[in-house]
C-alpha positions in Angstrom: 22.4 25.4 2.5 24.8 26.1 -0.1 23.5 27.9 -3.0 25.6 26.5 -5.2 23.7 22.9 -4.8 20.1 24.6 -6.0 20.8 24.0 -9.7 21.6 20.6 -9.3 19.3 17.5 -9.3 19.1 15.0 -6.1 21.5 12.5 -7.8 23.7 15.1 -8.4 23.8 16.3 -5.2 24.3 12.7 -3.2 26.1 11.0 -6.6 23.6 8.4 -7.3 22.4 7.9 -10.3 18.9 8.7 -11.5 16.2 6.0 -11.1 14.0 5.5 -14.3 10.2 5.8 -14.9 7.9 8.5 -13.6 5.9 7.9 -11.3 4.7 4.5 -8.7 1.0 3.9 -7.8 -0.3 2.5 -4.7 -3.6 1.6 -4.3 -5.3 0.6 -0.1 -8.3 -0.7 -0.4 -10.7 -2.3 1.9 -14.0 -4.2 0.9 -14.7 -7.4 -0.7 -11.6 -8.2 -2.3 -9.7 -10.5 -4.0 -6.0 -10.0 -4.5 -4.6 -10.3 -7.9 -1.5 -9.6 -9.7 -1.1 -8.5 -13.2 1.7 -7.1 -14.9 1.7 -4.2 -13.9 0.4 -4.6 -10.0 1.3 -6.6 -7.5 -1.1 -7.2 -4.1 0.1 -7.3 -0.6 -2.2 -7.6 2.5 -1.8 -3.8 4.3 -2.7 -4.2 8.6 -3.6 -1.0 8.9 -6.8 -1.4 6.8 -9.6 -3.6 7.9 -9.7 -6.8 5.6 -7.6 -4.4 3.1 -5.1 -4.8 0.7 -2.8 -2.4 -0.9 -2.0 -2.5 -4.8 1.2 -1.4 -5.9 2.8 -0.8 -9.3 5.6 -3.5 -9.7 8.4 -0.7 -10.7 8.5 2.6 -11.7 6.8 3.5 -15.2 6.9 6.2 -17.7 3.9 8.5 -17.8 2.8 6.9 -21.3 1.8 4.0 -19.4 -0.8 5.4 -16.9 -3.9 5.0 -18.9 -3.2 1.0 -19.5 -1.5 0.7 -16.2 -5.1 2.2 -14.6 -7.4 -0.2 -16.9 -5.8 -3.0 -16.0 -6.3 -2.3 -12.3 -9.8 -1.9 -12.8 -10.1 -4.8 -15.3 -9.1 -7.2 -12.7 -11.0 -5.8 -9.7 -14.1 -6.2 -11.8 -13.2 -9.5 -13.0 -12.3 -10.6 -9.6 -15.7 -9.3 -8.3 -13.8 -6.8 -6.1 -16.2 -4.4 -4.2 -14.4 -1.6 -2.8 -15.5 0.5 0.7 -15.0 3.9 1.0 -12.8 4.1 3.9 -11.3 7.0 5.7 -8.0 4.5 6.4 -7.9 4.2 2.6 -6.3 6.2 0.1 -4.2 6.6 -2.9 -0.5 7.5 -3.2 1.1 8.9 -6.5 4.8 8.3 -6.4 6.7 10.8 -8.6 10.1 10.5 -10.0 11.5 13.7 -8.8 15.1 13.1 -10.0 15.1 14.8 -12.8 14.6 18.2 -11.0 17.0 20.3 -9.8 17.2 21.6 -6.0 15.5 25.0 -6.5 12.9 23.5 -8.3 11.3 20.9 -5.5 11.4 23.5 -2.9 9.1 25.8 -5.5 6.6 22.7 -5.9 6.8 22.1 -2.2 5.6 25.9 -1.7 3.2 26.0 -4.3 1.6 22.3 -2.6 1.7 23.9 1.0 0.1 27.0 -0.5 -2.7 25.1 -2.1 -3.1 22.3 0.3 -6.1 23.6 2.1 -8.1 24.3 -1.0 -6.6 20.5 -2.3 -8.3 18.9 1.0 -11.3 20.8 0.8 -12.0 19.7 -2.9 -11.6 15.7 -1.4 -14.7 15.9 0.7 -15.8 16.3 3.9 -14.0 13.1 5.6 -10.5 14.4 4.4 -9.8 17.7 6.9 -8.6 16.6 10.1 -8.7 12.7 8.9 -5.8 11.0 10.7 -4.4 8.7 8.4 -3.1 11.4 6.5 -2.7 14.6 8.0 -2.1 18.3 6.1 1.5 19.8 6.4 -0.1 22.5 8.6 -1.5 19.7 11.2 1.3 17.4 11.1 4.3 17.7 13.6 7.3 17.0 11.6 
């Protein structure tokens, strides 16, 4: 890799420009559910859960929004009279907005996640090490 390209952002590098907003939730559920959109979430049926569905955040927000983006998910599960399983094919994903930093920058987040990855996993419970749906750097192939 050229070393030149480690101060530069991802847009930079390819000459796209930057998306907006922060971050993107995704939310896979399975239980008693109802789907329901709001403003801020849309539902779409996910096959690799049993009688799931996955939530996801309609577009990219700023990080000023989580907190009313978050009680209006749970607002409308409860008002929907959604009961949710715990699941080892469920999970959360956290979609962050990495655009804004440059080159040199991911790779340091990267090797401070792979560093503390084990410790990460072990603080999620017992169901997480070794669960299949979502494997640890160190246990996945590629």
């Amino acid at each position: 890799m050229n070393n030149d390209k480690l101060g530069l952002t991802l847009p930079q590098i390819w000459g796209i420009p930057s998306p907006s907003g922060d971050f993107g939730l995704e939310f896979e559920c399975e239980g008693t559910l109802i789907p329901f959109h709001s403003p801020y979430w849309t539902a779409k049926e996910d096959h690799s859960l049993r009688h799931g569905y996955e939530w996801v955040t309609n577009k990219p927000y700023s990080i000023n929004k989580l907190e009313t983006i978050l009680n209006n998910f749970f607002e409308n599960a409860n008002a929907n009279n959604c009961l949710f399983t715990d699941s080892i094919r469920t999970s959360i994903h956290v979609h962050i907005n990495a655009s804004k930093y440059k080159l040199i920058e991911i790779y340091n987040i990267l090797t401070a996640y792979y560093l503390l990855e084990p410790l990460l996993v072990k603080y999620s419970g017992p169901n997480r090490e070794g669960n299949l749906f979502c494997l640890r750097i160190s246990d996945a192939d590629y």
